[in-house]
N, C-alpha and C positions, 0 to 999 in steps of 0.2 A: 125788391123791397129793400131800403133801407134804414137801418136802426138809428136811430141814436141814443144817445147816451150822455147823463149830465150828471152834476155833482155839486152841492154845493156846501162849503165850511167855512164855519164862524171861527174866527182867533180872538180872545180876549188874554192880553199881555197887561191886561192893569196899565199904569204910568208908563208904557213902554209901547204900549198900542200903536200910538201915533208915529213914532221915528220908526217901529217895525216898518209901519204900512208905508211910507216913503222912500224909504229904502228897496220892500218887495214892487212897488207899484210902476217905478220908476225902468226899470227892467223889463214889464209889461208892457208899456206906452211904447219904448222903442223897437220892437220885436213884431212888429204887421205882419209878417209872414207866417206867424206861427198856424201853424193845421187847427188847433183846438181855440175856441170861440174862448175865452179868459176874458173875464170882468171883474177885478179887485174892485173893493168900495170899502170906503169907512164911514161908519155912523156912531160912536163910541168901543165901536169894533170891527173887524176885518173880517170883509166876508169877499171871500172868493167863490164864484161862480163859472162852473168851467162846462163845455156842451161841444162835440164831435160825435161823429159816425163812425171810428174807429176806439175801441175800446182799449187797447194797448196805448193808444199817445192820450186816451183820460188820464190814463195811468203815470204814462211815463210825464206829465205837468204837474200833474198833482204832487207825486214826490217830487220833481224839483220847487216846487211851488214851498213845499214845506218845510223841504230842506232849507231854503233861502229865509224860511223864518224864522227858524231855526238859529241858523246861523246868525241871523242879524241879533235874536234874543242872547244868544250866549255872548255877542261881542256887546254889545251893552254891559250884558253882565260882568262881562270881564275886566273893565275898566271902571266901576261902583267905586265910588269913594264912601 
């Protein structure tokens, strides 16, 4: 028997939503090979949807996944005039 395992999370960056998701999305399209099933989408918010049989690489996507939005938010921020 096989498990799987799925996850799904909303990101709402206000004015910032949209270049976040460009930035994380863009990283996801070129990456085919990845193990974990990932489907970014925006609808006035970022929703990642992530689905494997291995419960370690949900994990280990997710935080990079977050991490990246993360990062993309603070560099935004970093440069506000």
């Amino acid at each position: 028997m096989t498990l799987n395992f799925s996850a799904k999370i909303t990101v709402d960056a206000k004015d910032k939503t949209i270049a976040i998701y460009d930035s994380v999305n863009i990283d996801n399209e070129f990456y085919p090979e990845n193990p974990v099933k990932t489907k970014i989408t925006f609808d006035k918010k970022i929703t990642i949807a992530v689905e494997t049989d291995q419960l370690t690489h949900l994990r280990a996507n997710l935080n990079s996944t977050l991490r990246l939005i993360q990062a993309s938010y603070d560099s935004i921020e970093s440069v506000k005039i």
